[in-house]
PDB file of N, CA, C and O in Angstrom:
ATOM      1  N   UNK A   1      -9.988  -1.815  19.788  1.00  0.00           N
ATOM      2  CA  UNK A   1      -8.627  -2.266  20.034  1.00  0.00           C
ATOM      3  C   UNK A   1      -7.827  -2.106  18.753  1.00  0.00           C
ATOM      4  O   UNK A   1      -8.325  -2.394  17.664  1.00  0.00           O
ATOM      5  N   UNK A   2      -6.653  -1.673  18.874  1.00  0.00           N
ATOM      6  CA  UNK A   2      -5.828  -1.141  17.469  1.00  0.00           C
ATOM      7  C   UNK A   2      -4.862  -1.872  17.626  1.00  0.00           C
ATOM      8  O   UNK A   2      -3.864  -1.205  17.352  1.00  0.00           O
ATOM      9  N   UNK A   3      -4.466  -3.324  18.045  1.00  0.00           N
ATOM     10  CA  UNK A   3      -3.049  -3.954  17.984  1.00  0.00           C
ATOM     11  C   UNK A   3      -2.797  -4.000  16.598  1.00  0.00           C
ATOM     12  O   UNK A   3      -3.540  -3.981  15.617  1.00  0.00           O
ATOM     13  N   UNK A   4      -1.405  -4.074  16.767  1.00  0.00           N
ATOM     14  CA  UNK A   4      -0.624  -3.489  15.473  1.00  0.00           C
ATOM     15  C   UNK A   4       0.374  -5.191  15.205  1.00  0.00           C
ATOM     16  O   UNK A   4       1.184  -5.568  16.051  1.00  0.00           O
ATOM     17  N   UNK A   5       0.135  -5.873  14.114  1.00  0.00           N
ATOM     18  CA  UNK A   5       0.709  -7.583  14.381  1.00  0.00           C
ATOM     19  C   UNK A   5       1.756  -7.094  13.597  1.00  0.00           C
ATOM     20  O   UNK A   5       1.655  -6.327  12.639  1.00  0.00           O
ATOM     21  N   UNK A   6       3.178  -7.789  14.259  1.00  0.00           N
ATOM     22  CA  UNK A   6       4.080  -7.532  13.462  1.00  0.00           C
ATOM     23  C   UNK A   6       4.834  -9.038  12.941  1.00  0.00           C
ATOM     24  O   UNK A   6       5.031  -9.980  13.709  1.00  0.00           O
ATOM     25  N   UNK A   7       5.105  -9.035  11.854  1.00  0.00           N
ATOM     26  CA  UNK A   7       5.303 -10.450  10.917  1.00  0.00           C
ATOM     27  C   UNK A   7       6.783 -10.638  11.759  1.00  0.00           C
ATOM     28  O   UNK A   7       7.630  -9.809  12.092  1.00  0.00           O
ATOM     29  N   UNK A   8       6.675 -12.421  11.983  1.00  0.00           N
ATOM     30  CA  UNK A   8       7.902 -12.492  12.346  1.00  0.00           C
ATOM     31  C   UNK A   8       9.270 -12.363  11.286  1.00  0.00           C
ATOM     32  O   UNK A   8       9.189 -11.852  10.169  1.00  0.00           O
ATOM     33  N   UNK A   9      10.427 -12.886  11.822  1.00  0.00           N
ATOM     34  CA  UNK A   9      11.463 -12.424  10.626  1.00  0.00           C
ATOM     35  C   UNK A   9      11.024 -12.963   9.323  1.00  0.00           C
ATOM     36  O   UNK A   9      10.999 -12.259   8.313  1.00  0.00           O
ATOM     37  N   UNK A  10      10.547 -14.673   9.345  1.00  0.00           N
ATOM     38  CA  UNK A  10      10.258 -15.583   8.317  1.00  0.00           C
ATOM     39  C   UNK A  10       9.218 -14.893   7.535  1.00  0.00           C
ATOM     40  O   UNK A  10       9.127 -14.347   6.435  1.00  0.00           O
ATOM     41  N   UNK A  11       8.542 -15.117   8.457  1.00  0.00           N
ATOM     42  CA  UNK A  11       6.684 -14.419   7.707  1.00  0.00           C
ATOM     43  C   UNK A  11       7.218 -12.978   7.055  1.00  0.00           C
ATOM     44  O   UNK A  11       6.056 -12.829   6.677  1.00  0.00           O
ATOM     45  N   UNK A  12       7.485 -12.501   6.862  1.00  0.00           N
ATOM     46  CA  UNK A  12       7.756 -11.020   6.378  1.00  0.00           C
ATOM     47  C   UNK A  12       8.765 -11.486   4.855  1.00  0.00           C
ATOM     48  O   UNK A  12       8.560 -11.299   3.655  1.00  0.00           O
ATOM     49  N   UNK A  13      10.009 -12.227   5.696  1.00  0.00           N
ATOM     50  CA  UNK A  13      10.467 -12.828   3.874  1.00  0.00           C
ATOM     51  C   UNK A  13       9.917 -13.208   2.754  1.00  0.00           C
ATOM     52  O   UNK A  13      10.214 -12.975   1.583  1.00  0.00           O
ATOM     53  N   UNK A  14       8.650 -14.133   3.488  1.00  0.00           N
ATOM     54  CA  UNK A  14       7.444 -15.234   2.799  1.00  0.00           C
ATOM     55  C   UNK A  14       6.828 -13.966   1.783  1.00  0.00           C
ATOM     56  O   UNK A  14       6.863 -13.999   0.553  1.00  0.00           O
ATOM     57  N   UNK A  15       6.335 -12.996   2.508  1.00  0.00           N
ATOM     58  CA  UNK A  15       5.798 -12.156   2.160  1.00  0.00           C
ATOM     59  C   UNK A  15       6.630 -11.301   1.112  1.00  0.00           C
ATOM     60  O   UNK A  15       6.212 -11.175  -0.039  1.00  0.00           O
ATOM     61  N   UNK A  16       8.185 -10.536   1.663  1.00  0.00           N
ATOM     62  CA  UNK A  16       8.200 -10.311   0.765  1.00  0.00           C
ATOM     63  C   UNK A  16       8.851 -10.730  -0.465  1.00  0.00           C
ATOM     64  O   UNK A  16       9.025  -9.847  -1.305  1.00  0.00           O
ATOM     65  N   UNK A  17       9.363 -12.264  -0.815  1.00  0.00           N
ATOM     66  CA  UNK A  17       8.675 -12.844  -1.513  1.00  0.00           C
ATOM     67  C   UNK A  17       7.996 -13.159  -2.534  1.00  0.00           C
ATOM     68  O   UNK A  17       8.355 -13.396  -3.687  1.00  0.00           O
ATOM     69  N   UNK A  18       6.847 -13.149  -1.987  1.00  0.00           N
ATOM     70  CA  UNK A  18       5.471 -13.308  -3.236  1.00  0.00           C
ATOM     71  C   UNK A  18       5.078 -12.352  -3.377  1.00  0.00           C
ATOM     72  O   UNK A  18       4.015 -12.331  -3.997  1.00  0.00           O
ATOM     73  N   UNK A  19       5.881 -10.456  -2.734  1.00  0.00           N
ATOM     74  CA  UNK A  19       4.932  -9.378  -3.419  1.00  0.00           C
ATOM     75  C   UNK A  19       5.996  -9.017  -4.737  1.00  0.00           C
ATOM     76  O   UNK A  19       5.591  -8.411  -5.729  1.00  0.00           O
ATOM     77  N   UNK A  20       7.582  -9.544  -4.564  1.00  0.00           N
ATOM     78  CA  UNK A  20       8.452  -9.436  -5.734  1.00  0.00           C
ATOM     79  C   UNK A  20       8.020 -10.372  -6.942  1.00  0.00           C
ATOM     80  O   UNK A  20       7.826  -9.954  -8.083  1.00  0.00           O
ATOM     81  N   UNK A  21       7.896 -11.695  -6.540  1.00  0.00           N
ATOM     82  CA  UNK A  21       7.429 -12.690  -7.671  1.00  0.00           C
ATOM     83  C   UNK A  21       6.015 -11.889  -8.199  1.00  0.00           C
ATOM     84  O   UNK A  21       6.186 -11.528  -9.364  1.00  0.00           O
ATOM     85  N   UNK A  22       4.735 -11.526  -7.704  1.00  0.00           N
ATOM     86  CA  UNK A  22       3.932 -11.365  -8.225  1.00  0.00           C
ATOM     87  C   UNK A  22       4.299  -9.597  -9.270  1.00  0.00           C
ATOM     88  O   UNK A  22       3.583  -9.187 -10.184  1.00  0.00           O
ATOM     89  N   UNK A  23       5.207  -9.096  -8.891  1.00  0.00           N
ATOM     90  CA  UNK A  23       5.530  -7.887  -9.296  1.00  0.00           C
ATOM     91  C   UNK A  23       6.159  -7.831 -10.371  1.00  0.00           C
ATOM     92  O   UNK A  23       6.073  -6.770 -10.991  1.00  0.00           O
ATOM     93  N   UNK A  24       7.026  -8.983 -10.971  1.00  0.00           N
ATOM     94  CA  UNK A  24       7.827  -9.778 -11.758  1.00  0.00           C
ATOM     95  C   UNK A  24       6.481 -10.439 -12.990  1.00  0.00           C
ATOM     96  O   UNK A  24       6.281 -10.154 -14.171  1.00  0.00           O
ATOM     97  N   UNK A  25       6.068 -10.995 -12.442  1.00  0.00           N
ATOM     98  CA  UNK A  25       5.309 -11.524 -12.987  1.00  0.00           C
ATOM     99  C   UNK A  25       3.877 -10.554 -13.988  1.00  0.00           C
ATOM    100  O   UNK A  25       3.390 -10.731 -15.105  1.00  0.00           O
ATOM    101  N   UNK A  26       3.664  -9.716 -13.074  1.00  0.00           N
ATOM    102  CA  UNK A  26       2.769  -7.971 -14.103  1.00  0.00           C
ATOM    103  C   UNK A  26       3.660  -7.476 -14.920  1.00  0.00           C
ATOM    104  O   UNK A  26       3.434  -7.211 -16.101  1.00  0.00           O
ATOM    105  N   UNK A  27       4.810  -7.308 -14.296  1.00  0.00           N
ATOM    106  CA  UNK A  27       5.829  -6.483 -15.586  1.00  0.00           C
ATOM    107  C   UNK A  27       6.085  -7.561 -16.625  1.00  0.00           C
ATOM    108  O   UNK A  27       6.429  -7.316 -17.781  1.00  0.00           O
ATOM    109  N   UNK A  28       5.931  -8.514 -16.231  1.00  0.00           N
ATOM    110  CA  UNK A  28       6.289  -9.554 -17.478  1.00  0.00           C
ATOM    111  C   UNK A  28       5.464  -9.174 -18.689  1.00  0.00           C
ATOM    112  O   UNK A  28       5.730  -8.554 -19.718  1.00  0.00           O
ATOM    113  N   UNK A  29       4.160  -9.871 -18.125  1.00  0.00           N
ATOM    114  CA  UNK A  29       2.964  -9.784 -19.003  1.00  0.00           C
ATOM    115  C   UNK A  29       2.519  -8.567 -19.706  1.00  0.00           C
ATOM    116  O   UNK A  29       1.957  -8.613 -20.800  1.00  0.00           O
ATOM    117  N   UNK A  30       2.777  -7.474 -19.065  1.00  0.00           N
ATOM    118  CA  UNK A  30       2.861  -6.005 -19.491  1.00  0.00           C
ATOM    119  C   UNK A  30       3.322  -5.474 -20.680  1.00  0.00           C
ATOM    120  O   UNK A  30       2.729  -4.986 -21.642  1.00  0.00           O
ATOM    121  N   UNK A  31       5.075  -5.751 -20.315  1.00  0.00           N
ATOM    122  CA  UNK A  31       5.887  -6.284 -21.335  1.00  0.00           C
ATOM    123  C   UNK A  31       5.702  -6.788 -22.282  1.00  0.00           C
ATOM    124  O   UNK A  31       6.129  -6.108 -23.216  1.00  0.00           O
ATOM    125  N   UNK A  32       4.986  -8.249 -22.768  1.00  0.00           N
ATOM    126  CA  UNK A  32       4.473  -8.886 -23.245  1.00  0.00           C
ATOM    127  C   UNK A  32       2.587  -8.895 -24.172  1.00  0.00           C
ATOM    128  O   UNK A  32       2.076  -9.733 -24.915  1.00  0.00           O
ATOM    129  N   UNK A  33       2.054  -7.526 -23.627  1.00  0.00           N
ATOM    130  CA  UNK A  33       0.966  -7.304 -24.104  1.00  0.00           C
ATOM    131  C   UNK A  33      -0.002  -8.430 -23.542  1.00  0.00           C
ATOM    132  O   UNK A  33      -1.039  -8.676 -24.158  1.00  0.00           O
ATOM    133  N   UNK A  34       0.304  -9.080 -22.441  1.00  0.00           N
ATOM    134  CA  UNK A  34      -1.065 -10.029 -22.020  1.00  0.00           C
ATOM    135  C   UNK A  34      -1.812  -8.995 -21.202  1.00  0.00           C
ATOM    136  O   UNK A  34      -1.308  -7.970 -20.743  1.00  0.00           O
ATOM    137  N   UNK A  35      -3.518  -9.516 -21.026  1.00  0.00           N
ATOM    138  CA  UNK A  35      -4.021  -8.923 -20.270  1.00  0.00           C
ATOM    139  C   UNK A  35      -3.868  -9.726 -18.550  1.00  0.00           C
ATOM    140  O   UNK A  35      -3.253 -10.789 -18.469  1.00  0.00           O
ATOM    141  N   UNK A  36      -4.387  -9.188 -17.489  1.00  0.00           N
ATOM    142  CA  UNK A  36      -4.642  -9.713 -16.075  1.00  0.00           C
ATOM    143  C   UNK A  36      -5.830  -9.250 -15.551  1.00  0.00           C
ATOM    144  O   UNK A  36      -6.603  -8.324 -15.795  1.00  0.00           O
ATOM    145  N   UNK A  37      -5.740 -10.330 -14.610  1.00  0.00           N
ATOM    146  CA  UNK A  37      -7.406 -10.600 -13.995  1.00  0.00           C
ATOM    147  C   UNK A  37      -6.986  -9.917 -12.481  1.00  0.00           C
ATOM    148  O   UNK A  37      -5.905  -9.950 -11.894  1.00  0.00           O
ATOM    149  N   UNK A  38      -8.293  -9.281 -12.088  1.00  0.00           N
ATOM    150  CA  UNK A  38      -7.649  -8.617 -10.493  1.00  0.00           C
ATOM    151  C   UNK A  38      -9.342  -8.918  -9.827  1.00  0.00           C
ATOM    152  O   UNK A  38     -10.354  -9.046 -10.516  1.00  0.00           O
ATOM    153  N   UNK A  39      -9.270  -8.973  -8.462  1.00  0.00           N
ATOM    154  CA  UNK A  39     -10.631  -8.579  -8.111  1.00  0.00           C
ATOM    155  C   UNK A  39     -10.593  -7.618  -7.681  1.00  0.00           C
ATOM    156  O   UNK A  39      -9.738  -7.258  -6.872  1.00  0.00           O
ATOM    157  N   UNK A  40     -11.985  -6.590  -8.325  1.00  0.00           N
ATOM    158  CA  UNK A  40     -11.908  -5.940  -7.016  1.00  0.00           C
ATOM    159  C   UNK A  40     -13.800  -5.737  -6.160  1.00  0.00           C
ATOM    160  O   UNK A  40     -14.877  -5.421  -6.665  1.00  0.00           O
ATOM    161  N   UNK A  41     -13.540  -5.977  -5.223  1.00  0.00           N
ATOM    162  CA  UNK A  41     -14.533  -6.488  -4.063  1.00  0.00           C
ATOM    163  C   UNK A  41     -14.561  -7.823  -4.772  1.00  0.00           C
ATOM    164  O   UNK A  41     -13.559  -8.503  -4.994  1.00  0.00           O
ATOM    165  N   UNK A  42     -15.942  -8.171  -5.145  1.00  0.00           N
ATOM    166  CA  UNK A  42     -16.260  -9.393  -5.765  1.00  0.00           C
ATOM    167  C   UNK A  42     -16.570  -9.622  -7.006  1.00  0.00           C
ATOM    168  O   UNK A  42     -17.358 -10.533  -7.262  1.00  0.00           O
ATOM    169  N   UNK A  43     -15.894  -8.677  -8.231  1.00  0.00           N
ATOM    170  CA  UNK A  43     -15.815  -8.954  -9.190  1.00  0.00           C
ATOM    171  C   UNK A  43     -14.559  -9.026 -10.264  1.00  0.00           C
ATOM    172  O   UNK A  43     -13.754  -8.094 -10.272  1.00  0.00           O
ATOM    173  N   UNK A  44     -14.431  -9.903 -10.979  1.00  0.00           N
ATOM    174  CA  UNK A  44     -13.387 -10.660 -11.234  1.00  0.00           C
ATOM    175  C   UNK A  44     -12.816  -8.974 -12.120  1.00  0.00           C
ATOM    176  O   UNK A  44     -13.763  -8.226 -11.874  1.00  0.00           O
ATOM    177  N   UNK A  45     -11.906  -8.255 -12.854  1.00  0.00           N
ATOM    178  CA  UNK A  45     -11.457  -7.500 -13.799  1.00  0.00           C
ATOM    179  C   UNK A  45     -10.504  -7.794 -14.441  1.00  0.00           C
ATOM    180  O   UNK A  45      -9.426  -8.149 -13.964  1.00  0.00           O
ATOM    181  N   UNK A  46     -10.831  -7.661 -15.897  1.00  0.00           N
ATOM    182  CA  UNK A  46      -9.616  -7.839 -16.888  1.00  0.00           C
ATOM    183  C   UNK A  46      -9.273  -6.409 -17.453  1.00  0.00           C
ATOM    184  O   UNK A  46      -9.895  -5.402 -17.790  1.00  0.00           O
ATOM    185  N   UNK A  47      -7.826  -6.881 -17.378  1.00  0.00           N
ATOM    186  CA  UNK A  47      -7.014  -5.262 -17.650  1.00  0.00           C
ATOM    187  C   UNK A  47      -6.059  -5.828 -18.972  1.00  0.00           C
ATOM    188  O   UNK A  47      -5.365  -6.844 -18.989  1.00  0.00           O
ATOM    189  N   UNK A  48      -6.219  -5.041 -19.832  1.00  0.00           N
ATOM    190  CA  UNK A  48      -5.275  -5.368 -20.967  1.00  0.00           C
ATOM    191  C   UNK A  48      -5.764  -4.969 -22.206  1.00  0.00           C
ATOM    192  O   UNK A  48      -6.971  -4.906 -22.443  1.00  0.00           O
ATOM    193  N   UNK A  49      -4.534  -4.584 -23.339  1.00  0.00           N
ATOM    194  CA  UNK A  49      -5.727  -4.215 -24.828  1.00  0.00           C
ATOM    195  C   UNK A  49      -5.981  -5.747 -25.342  1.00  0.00           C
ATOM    196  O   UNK A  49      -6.657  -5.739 -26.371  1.00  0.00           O
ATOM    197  N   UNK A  50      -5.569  -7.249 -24.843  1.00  0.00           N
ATOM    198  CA  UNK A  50      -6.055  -8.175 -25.439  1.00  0.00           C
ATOM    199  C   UNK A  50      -6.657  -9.038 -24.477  1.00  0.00           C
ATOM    200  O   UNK A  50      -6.524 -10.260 -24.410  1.00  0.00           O
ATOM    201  N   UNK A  51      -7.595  -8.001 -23.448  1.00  0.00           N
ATOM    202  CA  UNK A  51      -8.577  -8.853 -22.532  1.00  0.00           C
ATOM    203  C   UNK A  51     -10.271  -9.185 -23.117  1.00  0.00           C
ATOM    204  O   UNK A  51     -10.849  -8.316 -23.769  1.00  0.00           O
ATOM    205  N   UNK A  52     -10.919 -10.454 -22.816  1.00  0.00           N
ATOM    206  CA  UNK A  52     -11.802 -10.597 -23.638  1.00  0.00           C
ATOM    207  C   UNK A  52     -12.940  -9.565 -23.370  1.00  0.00           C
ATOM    208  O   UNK A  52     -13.483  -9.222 -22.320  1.00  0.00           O
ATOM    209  N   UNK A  53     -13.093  -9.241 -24.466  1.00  0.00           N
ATOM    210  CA  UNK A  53     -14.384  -7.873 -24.163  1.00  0.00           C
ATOM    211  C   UNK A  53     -15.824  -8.783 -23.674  1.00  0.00           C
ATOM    212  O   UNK A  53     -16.648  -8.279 -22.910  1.00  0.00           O
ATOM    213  N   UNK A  54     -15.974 -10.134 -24.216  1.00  0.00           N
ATOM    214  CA  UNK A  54     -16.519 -10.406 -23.162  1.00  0.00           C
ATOM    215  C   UNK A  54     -16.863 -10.549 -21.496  1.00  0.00           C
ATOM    216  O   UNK A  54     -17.828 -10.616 -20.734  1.00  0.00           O
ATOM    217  N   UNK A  55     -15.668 -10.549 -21.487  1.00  0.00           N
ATOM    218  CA  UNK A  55     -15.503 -10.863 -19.437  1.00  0.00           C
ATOM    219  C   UNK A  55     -15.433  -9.056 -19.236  1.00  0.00           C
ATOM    220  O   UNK A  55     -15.765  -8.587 -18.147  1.00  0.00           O
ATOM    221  N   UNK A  56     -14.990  -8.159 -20.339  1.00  0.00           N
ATOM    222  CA  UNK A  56     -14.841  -6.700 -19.738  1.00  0.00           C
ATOM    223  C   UNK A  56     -16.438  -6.601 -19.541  1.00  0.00           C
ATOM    224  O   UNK A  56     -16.909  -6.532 -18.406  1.00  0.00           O
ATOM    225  N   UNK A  57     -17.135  -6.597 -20.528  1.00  0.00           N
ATOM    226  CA  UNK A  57     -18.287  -6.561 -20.242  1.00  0.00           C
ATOM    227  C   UNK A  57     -19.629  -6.743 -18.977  1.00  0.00           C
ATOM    228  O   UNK A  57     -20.331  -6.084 -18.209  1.00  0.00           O
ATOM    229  N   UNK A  58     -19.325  -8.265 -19.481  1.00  0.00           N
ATOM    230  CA  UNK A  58     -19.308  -8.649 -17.602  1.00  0.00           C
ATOM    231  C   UNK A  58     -19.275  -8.063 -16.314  1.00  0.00           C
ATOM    232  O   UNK A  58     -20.090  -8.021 -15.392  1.00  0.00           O
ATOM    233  N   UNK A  59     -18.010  -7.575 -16.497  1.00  0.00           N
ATOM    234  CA  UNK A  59     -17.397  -6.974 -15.523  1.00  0.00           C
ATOM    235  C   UNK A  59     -17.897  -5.535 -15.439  1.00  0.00           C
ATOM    236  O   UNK A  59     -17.751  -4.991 -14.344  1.00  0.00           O
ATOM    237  N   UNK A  60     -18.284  -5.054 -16.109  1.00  0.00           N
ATOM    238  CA  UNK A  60     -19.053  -3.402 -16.353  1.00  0.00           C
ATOM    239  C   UNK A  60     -20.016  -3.373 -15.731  1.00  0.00           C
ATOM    240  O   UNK A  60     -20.105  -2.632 -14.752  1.00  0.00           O
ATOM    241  N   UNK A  61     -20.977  -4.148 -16.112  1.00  0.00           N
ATOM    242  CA  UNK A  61     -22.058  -4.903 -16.184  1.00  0.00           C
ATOM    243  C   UNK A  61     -22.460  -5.171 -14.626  1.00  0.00           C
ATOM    244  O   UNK A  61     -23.619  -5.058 -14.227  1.00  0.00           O
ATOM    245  N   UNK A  62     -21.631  -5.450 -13.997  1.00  0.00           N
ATOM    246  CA  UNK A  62     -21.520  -5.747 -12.363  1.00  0.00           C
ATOM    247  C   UNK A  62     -21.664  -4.683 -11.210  1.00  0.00           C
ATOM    248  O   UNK A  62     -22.186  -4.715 -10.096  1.00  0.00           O
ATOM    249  N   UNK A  63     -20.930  -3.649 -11.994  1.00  0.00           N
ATOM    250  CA  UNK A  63     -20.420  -2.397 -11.089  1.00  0.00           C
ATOM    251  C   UNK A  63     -21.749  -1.271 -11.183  1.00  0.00           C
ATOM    252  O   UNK A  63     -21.686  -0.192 -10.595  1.00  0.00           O
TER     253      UNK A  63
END
């Protein structure tokens, strides 16, 4: 079954939203030289030149 859900008017604002705030919020830090944390599947990733090479490690380490 391929139904296709379509967000009502609200739900779609909500949404988009928190994909501008969170988009705002990367360019900030970017800007700013912080690093960020992302998952991807189930492991945590730090992206940045001042992310701890410990957790990069970690994170290598996983994959």
């Amino acid at each position: 079954m391929n139904a296709t859900l379509t967000p009502s008017p609200e739900t779609q604002a909500m949404l988009d939203s928190l994909q501008q705030a969170v988009a705002q919020t990367l360019e900030r830090k970017k800007r700013l030289g912080q690093y960020v944390v992302f998952w991807d599947h189930n492991t945590p990733i730090a992206v940045g030149d001042d992310a701890p090479k410990s957790f990069q490690t970690k994170a290598q380490e996983n994959k």
